[in-house]
C-alpha positions in Angstrom: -93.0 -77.4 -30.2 -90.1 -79.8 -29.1 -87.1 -80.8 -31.4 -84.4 -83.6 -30.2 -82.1 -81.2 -31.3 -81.4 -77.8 -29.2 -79.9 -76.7 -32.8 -83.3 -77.3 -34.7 -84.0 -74.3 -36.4 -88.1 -74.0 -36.9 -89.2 -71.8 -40.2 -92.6 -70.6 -41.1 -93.9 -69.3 -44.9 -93.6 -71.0 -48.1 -91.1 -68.9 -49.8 -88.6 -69.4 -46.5 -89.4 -73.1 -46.7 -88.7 -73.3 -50.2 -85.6 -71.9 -50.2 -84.8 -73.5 -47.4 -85.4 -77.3 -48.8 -83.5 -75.7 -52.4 -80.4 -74.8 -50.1 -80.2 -77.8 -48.4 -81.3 -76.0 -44.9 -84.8 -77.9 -44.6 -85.0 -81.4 -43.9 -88.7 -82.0 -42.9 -91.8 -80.3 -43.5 -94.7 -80.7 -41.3 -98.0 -79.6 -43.6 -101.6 -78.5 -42.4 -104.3 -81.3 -43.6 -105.6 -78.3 -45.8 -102.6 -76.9 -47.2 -103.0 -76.7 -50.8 -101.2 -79.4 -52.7 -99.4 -76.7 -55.6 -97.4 -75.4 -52.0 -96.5 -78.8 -51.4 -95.8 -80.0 -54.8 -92.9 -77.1 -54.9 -90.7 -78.5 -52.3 -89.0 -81.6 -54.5 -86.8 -83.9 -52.2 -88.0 -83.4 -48.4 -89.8 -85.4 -46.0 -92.8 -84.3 -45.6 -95.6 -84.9 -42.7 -99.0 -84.2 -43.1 -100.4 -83.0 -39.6 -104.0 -84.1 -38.6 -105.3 -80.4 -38.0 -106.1 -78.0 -40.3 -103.5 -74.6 -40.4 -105.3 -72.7 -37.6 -104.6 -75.8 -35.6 -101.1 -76.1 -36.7 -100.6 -72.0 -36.3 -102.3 -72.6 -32.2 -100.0 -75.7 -31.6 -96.8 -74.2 -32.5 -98.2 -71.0 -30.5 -98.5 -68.8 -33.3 -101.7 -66.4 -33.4 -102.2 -67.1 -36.9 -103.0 -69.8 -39.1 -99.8 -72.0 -40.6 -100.0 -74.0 -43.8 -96.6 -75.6 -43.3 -93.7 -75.5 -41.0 -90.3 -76.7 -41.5 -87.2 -77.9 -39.7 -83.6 -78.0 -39.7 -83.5 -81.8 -38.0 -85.3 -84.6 -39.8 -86.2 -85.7 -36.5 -88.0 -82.7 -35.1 -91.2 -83.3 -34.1 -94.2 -81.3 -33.2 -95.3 -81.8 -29.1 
């Protein structure tokens, strides 16, 4: 993963993610092309990215050993190497 930002925070899980975006916290969310839409449909006003993989692709590229349905970021301009 690689942010513009040295300050970019990355967060993994739903429930972090959601009250992350409700705080204010979370300005983008990167999503798995199989995450469930109900996950997505919680998190209101946030940019949101659909990622070409599915979440054990997602989970490998951000060098997790698990699979990720949705990651999100501090920075609006964090991106995903």
């Amino acid at each position: 993963m690689a942010a513009k930002s040295k300050d970019t925070k990355m967060i993994i899980g739903a429930k972090e993610i959601s009250r992350g975006v409700k705080s204010g916290a979370i300005k983008k969310v990167i999503v798995a092309k199989n995450c469930p839409k109900s996950a997505t449909a919680k998190l209101g006003n946030v940019k949101i990215d659909v990622f070409e993989g599915d979440q054990t692709q997602l989970g490998t590229k951000l060098g997790k050993p698990f699979p990720v349905a949705m990651v999100g970021f501090s920075d609006i301009y964090a991106e995903l190497k």
